[in-house]
py3Dmol code that shows the C-alpha trace and the ligand (Angstrom):
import py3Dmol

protein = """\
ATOM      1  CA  UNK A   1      31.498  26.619  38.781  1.00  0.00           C
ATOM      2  CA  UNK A   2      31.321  22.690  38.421  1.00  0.00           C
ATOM      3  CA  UNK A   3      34.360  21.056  39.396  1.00  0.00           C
ATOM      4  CA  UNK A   4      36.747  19.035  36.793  1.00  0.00           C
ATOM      5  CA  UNK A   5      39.199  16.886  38.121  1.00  0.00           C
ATOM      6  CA  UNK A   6      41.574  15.535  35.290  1.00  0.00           C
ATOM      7  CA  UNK A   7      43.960  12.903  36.027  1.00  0.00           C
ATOM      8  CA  UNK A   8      47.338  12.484  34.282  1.00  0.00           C
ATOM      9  CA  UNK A   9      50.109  10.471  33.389  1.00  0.00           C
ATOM     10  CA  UNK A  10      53.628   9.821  30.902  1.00  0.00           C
ATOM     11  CA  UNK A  11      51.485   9.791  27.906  1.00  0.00           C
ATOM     12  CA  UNK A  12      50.210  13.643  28.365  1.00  0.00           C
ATOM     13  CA  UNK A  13      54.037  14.611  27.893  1.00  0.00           C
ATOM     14  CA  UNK A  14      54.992  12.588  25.627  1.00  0.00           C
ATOM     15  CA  UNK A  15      54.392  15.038  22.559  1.00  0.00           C
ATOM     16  CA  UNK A  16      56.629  17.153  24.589  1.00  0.00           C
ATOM     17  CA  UNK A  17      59.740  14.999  23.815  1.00  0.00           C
ATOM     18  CA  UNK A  18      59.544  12.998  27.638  1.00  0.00           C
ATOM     19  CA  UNK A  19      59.332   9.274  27.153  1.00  0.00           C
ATOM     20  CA  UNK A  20      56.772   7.044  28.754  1.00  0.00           C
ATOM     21  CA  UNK A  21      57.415   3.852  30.723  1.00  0.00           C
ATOM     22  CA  UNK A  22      55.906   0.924  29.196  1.00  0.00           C
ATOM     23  CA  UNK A  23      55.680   1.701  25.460  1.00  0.00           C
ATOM     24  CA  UNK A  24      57.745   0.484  22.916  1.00  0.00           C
ATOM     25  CA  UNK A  25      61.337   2.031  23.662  1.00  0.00           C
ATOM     26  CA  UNK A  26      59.758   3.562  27.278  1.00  0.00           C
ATOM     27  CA  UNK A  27      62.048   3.989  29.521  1.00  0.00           C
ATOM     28  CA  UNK A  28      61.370   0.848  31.917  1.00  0.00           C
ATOM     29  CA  UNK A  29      62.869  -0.935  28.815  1.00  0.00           C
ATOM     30  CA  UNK A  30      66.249   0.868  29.169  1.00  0.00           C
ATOM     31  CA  UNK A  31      66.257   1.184  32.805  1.00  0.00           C
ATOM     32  CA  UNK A  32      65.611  -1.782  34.986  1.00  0.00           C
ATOM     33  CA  UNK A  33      62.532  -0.529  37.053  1.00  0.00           C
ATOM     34  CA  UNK A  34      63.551  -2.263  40.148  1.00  0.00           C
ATOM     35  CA  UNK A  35      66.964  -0.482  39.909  1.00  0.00           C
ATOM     36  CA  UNK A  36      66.227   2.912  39.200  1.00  0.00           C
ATOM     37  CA  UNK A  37      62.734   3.225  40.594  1.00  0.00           C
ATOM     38  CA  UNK A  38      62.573   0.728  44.093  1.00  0.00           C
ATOM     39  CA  UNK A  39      63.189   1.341  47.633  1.00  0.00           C
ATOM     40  CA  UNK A  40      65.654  -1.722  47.228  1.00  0.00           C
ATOM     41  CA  UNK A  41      66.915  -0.342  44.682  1.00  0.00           C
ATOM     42  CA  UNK A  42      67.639   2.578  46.456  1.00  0.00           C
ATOM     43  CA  UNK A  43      69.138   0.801  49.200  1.00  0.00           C
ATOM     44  CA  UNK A  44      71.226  -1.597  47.143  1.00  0.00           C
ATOM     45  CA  UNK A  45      72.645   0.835  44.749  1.00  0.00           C
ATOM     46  CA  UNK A  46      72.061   4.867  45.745  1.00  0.00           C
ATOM     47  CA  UNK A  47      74.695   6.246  42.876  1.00  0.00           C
ATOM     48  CA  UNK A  48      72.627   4.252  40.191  1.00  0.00           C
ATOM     49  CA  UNK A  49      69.555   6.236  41.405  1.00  0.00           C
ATOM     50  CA  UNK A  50      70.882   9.470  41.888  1.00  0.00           C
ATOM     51  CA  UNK A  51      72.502   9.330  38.468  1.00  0.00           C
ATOM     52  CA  UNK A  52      68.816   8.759  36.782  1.00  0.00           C
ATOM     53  CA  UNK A  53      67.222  11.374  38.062  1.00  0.00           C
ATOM     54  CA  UNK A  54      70.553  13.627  37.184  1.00  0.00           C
ATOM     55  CA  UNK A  55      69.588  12.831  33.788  1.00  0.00           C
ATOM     56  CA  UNK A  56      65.574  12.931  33.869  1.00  0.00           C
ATOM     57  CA  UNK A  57      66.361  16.234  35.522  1.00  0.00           C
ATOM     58  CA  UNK A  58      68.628  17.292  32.936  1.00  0.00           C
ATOM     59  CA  UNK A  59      66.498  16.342  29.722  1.00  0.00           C
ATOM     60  CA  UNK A  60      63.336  18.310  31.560  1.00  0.00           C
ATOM     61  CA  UNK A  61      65.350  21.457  30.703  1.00  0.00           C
ATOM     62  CA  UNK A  62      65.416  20.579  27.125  1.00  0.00           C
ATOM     63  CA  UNK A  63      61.222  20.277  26.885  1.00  0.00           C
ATOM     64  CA  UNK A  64      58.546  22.564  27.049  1.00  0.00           C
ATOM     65  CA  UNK A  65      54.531  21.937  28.126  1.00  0.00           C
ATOM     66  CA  UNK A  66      52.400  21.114  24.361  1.00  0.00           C
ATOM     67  CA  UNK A  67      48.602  21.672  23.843  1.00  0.00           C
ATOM     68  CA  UNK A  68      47.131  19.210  26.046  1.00  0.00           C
ATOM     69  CA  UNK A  69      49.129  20.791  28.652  1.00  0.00           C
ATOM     70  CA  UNK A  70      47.871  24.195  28.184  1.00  0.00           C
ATOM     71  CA  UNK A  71      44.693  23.239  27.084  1.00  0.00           C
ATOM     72  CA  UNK A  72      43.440  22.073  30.638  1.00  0.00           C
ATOM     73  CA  UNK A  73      44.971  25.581  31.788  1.00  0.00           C
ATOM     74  CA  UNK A  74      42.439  27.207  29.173  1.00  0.00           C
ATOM     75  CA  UNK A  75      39.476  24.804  30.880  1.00  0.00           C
ATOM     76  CA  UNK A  76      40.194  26.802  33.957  1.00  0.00           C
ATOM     77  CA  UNK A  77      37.861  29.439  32.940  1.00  0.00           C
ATOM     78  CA  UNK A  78      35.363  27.222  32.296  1.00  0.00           C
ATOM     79  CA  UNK A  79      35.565  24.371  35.552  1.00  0.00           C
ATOM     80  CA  UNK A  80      37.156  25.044  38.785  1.00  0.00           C
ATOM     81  CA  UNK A  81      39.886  22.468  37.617  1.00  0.00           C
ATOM     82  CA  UNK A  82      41.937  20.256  39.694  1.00  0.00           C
ATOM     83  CA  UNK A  83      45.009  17.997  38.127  1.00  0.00           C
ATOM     84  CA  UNK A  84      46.133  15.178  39.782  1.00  0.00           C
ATOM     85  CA  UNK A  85      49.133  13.771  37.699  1.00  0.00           C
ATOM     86  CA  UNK A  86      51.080  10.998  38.345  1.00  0.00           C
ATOM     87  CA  UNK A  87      54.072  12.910  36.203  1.00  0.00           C
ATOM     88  CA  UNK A  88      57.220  13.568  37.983  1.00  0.00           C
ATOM     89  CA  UNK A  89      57.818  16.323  35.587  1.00  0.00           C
ATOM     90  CA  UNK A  90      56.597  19.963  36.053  1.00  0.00           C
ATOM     91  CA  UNK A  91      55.293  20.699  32.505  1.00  0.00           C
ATOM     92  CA  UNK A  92      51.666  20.879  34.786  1.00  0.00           C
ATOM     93  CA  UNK A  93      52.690  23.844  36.696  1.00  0.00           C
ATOM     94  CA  UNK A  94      55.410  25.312  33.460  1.00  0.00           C
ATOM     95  CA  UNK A  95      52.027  25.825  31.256  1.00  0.00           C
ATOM     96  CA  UNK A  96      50.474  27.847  34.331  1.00  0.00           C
ATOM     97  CA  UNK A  97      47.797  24.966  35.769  1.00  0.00           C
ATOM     98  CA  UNK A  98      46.721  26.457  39.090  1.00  0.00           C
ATOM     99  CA  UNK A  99      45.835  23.154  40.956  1.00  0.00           C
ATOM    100  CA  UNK A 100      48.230  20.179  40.975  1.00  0.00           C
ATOM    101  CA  UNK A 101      49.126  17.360  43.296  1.00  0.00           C
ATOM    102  CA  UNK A 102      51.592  15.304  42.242  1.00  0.00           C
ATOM    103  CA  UNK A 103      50.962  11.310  43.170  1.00  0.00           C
ATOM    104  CA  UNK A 104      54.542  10.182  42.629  1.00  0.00           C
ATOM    105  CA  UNK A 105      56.245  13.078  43.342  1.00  0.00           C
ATOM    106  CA  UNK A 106      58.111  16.135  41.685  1.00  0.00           C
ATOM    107  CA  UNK A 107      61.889  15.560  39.545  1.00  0.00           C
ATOM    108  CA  UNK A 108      62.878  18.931  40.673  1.00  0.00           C
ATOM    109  CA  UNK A 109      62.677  18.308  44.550  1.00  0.00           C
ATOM    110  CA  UNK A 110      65.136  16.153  46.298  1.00  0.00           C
ATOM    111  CA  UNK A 111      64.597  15.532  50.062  1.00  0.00           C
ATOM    112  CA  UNK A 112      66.455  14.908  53.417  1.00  0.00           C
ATOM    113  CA  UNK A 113      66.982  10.930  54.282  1.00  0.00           C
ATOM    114  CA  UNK A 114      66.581  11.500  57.925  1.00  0.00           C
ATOM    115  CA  UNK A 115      63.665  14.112  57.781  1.00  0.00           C
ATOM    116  CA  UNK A 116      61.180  13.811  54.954  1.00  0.00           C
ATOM    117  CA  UNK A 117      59.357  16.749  55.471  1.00  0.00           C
ATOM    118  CA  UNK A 118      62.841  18.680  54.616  1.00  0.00           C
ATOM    119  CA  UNK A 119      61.918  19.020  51.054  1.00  0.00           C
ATOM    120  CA  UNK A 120      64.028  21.074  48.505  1.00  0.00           C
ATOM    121  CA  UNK A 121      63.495  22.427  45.384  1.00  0.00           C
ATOM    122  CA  UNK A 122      66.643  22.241  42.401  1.00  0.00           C
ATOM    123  CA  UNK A 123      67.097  25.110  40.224  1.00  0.00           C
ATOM    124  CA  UNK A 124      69.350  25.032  37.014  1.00  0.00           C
ATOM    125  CA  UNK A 125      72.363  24.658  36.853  1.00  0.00           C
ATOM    126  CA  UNK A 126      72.592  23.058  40.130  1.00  0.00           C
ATOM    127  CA  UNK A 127      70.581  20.128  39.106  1.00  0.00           C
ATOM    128  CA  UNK A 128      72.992  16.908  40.217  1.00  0.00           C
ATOM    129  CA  UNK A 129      72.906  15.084  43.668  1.00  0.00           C
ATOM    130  CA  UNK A 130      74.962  12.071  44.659  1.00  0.00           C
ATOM    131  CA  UNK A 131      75.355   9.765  47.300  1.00  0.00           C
ATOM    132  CA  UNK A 132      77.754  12.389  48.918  1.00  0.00           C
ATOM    133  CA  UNK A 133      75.170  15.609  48.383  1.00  0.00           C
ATOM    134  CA  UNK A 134      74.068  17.241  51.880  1.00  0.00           C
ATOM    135  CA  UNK A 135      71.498  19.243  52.950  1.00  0.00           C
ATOM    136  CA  UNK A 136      72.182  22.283  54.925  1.00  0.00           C
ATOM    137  CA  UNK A 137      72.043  19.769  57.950  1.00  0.00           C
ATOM    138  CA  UNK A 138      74.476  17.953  56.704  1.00  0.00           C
ATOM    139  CA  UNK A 139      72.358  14.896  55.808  1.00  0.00           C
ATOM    140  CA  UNK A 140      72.159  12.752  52.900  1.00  0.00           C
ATOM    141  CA  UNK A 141      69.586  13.659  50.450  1.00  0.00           C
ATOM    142  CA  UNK A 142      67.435  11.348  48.070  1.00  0.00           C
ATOM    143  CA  UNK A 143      65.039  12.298  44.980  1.00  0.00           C
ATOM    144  CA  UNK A 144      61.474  13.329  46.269  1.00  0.00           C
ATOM    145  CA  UNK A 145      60.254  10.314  44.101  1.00  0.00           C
ATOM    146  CA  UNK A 146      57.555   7.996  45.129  1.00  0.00           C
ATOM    147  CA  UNK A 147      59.822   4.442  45.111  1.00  0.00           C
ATOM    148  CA  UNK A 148      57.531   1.120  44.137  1.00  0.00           C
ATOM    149  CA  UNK A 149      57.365  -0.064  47.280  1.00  0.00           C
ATOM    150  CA  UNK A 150      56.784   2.726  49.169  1.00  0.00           C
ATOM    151  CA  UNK A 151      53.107   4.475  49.860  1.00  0.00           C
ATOM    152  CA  UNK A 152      51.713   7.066  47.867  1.00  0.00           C
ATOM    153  CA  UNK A 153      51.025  10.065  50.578  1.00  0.00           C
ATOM    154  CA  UNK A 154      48.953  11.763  48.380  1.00  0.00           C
ATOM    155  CA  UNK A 155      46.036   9.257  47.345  1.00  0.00           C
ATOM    156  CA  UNK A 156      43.804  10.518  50.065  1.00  0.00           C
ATOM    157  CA  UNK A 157      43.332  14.006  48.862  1.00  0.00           C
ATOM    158  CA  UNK A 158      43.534  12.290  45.452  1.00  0.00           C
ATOM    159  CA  UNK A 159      40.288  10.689  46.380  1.00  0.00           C
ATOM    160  CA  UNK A 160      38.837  13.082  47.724  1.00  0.00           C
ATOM    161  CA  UNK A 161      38.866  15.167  45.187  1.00  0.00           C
ATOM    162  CA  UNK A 162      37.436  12.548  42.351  1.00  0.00           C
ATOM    163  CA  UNK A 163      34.435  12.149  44.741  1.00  0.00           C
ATOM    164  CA  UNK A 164      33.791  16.035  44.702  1.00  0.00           C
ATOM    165  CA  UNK A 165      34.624  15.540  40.450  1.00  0.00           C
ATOM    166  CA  UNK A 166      31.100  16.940  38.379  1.00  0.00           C
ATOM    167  CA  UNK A 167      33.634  16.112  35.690  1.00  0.00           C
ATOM    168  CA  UNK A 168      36.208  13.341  35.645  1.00  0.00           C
ATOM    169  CA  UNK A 169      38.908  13.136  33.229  1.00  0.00           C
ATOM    170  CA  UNK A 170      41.766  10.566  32.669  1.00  0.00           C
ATOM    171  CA  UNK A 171      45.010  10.991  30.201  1.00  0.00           C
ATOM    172  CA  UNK A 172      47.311   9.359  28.718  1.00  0.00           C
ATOM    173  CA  UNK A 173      47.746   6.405  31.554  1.00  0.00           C
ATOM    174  CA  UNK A 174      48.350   2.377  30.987  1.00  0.00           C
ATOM    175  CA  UNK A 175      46.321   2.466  34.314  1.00  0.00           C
ATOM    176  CA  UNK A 176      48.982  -0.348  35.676  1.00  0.00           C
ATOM    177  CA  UNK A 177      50.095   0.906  38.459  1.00  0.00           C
ATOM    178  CA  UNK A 178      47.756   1.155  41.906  1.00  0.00           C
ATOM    179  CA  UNK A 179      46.422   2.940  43.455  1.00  0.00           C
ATOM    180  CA  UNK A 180      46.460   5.938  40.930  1.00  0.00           C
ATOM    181  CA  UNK A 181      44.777   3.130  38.166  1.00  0.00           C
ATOM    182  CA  UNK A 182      42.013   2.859  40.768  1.00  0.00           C
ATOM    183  CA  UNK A 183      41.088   6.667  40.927  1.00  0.00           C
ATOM    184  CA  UNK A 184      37.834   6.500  38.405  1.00  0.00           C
ATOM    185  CA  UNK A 185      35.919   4.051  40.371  1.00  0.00           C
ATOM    186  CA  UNK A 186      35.495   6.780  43.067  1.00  0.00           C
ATOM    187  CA  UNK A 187      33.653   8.969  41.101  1.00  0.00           C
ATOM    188  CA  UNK A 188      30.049   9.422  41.914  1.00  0.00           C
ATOM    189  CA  UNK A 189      27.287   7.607  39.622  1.00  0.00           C
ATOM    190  CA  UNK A 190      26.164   9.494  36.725  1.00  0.00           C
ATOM    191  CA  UNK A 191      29.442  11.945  36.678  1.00  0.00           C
ATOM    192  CA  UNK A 192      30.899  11.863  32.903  1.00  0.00           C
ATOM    193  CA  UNK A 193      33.780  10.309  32.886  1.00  0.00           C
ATOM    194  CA  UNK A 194      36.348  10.706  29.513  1.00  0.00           C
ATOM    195  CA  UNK A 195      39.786   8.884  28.569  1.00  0.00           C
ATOM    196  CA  UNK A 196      41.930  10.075  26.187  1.00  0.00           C
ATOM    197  CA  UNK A 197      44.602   7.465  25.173  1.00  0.00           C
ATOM    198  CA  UNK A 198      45.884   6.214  21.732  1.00  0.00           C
ATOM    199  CA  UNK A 199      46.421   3.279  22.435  1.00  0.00           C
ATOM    200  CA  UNK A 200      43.511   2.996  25.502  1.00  0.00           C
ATOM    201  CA  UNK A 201      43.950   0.335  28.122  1.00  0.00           C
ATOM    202  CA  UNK A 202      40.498  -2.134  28.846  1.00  0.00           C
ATOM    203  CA  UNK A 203      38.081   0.347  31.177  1.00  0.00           C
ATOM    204  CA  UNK A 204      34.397   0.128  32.764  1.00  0.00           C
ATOM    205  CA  UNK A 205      31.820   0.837  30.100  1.00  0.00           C
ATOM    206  CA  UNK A 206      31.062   3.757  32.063  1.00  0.00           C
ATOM    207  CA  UNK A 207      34.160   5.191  30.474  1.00  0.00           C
ATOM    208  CA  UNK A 208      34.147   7.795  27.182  1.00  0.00           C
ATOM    209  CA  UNK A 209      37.356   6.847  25.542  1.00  0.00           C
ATOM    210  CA  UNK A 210      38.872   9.658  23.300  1.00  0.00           C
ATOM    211  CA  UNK A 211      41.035   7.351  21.404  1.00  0.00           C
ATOM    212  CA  UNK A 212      43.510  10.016  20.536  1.00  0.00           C
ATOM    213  CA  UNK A 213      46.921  11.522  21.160  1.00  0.00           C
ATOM    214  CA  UNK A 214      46.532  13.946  23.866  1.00  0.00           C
ATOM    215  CA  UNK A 215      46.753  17.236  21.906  1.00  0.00           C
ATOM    216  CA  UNK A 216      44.761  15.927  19.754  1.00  0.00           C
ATOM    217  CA  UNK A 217      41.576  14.500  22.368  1.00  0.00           C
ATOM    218  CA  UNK A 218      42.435  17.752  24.659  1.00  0.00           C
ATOM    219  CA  UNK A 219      40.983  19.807  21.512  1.00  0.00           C
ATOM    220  CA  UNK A 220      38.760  17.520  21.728  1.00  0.00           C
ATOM    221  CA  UNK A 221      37.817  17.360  24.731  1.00  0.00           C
ATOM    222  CA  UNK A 222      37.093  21.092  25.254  1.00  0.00           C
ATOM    223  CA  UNK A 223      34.772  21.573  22.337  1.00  0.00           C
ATOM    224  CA  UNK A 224      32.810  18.264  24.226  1.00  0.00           C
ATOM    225  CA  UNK A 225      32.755  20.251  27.595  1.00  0.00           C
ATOM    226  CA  UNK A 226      32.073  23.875  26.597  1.00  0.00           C
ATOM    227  CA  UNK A 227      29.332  22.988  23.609  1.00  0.00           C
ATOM    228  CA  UNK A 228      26.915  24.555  26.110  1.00  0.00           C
ATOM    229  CA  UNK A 229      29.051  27.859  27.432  1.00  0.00           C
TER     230      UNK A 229
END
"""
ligand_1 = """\
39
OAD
P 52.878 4.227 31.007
O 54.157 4.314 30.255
O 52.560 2.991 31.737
O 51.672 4.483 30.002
C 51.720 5.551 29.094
C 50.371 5.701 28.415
O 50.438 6.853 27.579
C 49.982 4.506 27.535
O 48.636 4.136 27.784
C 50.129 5.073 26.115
O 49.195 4.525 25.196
C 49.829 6.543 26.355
N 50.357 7.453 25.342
C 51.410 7.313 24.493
N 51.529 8.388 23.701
C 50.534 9.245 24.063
C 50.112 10.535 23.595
N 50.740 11.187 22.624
N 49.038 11.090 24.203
C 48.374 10.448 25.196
N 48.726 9.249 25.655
C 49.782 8.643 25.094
O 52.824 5.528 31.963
P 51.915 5.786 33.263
O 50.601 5.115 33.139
O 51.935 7.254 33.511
O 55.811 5.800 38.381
O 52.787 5.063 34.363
C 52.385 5.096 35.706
C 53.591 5.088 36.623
O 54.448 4.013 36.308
C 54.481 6.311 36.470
O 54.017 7.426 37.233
C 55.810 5.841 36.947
C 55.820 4.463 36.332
O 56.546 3.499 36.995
C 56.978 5.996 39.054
O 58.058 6.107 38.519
C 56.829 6.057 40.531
"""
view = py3Dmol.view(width=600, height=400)
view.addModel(protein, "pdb")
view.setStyle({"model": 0}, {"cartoon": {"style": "trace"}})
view.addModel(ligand_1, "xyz")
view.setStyle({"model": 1}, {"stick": {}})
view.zoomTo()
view.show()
């Protein structure tokens, strides 16, 4: 089976109700990105943090995975298919995607502050931490969030797995923020490469650009790739 590698951000749940960052009414206009989303932020005000993430964690219950979602699950029978989102959410792995590695990590995990491979996972109703939360160490926790200013662990096997891509896709991404912006220029020559966006940002001519929302260039998308099958 050829392998599809599809890479996703905010905009490929945003027809499931969770807002994006940098549109109109996104939520870095109602948040202060440097507060809620920094490593100084997290330092200079922890409760401010901790209290976001309550609430992202909180509105995830209300939302479900749409089409685009499910229709990369449905490409699975067709490509050995890889995700690599840049979502915190888990509408990926709700709609039954086998293959996911989250960039900037996961809303439902929280993590110790004094060993970061202690990783844990929040179930409902126990979905609030705080600057006074433990572990079963007794240490503080944190949101398993990738902070700007911190590195982004997972953008080796991220790489990797665009170079081994027969098929690369990209959705619903401003392609602002590095490195995850950068992941299409490691595809090999002559691999078709499509980018599904409403509103697309500038890309390398190289590009297809399904100028669509997602459900919408998903549907798309899968009569493009399985005209032959
Ligand atoms: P942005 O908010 O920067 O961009 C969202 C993209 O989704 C834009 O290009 C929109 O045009 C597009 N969009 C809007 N509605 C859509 C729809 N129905 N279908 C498809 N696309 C649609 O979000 P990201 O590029 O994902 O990081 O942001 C990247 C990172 O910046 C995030 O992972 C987050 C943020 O700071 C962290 O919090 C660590």
């Amino acid at each position: 089976m050829k392998k599809l590698v599809v890479s996703t951000g905010a905009g490929i749940s945003k027809e499931s109700g969770v807002s994006t960052f940098r549109d109109a009414d996104g939520l870095w206009e109602n948040y202060p990105v440097m507060d809620v989303a920094s490593a100084d932020g997290f330092r200079r005000n922890p409760a401010l943090i901790h209290q976001f993430y309550n609430e992202r964690r909180h509105q995830l219950q209300t939302v479900k995975p749409n089409a685009a979602h499910l229709g990369l699950v449905e490409l699975e029978k067709y490509f050995d298919t890889y995700i690599i989102t840049q979502n915190v959410d888990d509408l990926h792995e709700r709609a039954g995607s086998k293959n996911i590695l989250h960039l900037h990590g996961e809303l439902m995990k929280i993590r110790s502050l004094r060993d970061e491979s202690r990783v844990y996972t929040l179930t409902p109703p126990n979905l609030d931490t705080s600057v006074d939360t433990r572990d079963k160490y007794g240490d503080p926790v944190r949101p398993h969030i990738v902070f700007f200013q911190e590195a982004v662990p997972n953008i080796e096997p991220a790489i990797e797995l665009v170079e081994q891509a027969d098929v690369f896709v990209v959705i619903g991404t401003s392609l602002v923020v590095y490195p995850a912006a950068g992941l299409m220029h490691y595809v090999r020559s002559g691999v078709p490469v499509y980018y599904i966006d409403p509103k697309p940002s500038p890309v390398p001519s190289f590009v297809n650009v399904i100028a669509e929302p997602a459900t919408k260039g998903v549907a798309r998308l899968i009569e493009i790739l399985t005209k032959d099958k």
